[in-house]
C-alpha positions in Angstrom: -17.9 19.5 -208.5 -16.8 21.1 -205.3 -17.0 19.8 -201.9 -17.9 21.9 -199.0 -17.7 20.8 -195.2 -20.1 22.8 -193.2 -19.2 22.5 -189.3 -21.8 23.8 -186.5 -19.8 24.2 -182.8 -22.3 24.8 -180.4 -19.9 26.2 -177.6 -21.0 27.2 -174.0 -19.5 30.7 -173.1 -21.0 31.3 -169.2 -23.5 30.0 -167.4 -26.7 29.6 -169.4 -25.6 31.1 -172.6 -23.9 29.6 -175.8 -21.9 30.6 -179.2 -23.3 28.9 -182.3 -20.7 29.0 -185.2 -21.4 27.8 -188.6 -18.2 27.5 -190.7 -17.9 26.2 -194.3 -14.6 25.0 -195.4 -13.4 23.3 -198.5 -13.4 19.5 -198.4 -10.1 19.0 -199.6 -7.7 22.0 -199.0 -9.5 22.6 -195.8 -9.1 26.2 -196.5 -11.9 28.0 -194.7 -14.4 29.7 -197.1 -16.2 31.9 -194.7 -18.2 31.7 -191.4 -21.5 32.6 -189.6 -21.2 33.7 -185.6 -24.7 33.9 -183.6 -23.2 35.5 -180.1 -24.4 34.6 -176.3 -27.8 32.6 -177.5 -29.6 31.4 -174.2 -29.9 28.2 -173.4 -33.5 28.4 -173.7 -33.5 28.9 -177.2 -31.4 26.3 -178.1 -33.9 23.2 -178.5 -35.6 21.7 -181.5 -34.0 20.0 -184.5 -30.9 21.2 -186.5 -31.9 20.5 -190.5 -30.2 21.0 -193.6 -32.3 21.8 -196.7 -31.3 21.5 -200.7 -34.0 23.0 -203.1 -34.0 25.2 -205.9 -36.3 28.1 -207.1 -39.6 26.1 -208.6 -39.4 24.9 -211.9 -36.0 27.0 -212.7 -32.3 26.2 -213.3 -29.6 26.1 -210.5 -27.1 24.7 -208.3 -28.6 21.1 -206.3 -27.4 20.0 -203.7 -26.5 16.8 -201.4 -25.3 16.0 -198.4 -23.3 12.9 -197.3 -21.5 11.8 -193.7 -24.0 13.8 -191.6 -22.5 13.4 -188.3 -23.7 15.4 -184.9 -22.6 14.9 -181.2 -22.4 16.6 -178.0 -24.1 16.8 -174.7 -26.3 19.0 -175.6 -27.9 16.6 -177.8 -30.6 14.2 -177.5 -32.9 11.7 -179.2 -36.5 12.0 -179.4 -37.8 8.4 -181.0 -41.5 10.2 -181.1 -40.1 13.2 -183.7 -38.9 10.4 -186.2 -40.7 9.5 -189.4 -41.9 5.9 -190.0 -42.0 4.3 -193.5 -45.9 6.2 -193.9 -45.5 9.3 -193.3 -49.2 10.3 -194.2 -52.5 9.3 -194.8 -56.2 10.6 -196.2 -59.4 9.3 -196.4 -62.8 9.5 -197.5 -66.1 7.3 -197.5 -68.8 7.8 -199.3 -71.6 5.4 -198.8 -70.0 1.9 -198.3 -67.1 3.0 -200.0 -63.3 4.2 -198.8 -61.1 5.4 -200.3 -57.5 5.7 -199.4 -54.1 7.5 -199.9 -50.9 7.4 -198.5 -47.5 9.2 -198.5 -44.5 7.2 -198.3 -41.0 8.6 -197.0 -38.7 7.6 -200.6 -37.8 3.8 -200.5 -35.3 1.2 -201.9 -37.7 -0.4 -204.3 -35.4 -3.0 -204.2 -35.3 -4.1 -200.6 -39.2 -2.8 -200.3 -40.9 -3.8 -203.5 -44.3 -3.8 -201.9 -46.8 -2.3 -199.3 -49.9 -4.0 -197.8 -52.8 -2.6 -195.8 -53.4 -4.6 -192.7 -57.0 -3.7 -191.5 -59.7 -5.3 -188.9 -63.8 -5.0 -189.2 -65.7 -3.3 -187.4 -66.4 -5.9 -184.4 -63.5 -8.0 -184.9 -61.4 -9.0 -181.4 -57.7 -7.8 -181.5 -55.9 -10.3 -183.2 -58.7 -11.7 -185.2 
């Protein structure tokens, strides 16, 4: 299997403008494979997340992939706690009559560590805490 090492330099080049640089190198030899240059990108446009996706074409053959030792820094960067995902990532339901009904989505888990989910949930009326 080969090992690629993708590296994104975000590099200021005047006042209010950056280079954004995408090169793809071979894990061992370090020999460079190839490269992708956007030129003078305001500032502006540089917010948001950076993501990497791995899929395939549905239900065909092909290449997967995976990544490992995702690393980022930088002043540029920041953390925003409120654009993380929790354990639940989503939720639906219905009720018909007296009765809900309930899904939810769960980000993957260690079925090891987490063998288990529960629903906490308060009746109509109850106090906080109850």
């Amino acid at each position: 299997m080969e090992k690629i090492t993708l590296d994104c330099h975000i590099d200021p080049i005047e006042s209010e403008y950056f280079d954004i640089r995408l090169v793809a190198t071979d894990a061992v030899s370090g020999q460079e494979l190839g490269f992708a240059l956007l030129h003078k990108v305001p500032s502006e446009q540089l917010q948001g997340g950076i993501s990497l996706l791995s899929s395939s074409e549905s239900l065909g053959e092909g290449a997967r992939w995976g990544f490992s030792e995702i690393q980022t820094g930088g002043a540029k960067k920041t953390k925003n706690i409120s654009n993380t995902l929790e354990p639940v990532v989503g939720y639906m339901y219905t009720v018909n009559k007296e009765v809900l009904k309930l899904t939810c989505q769960l980000m993957p888990l260690d079925t090891q560590a987490l063998s288990a989910v529960s629903l906490e949930y308060k009746m109509q009326g109850d106090k906080i805490g109850d």
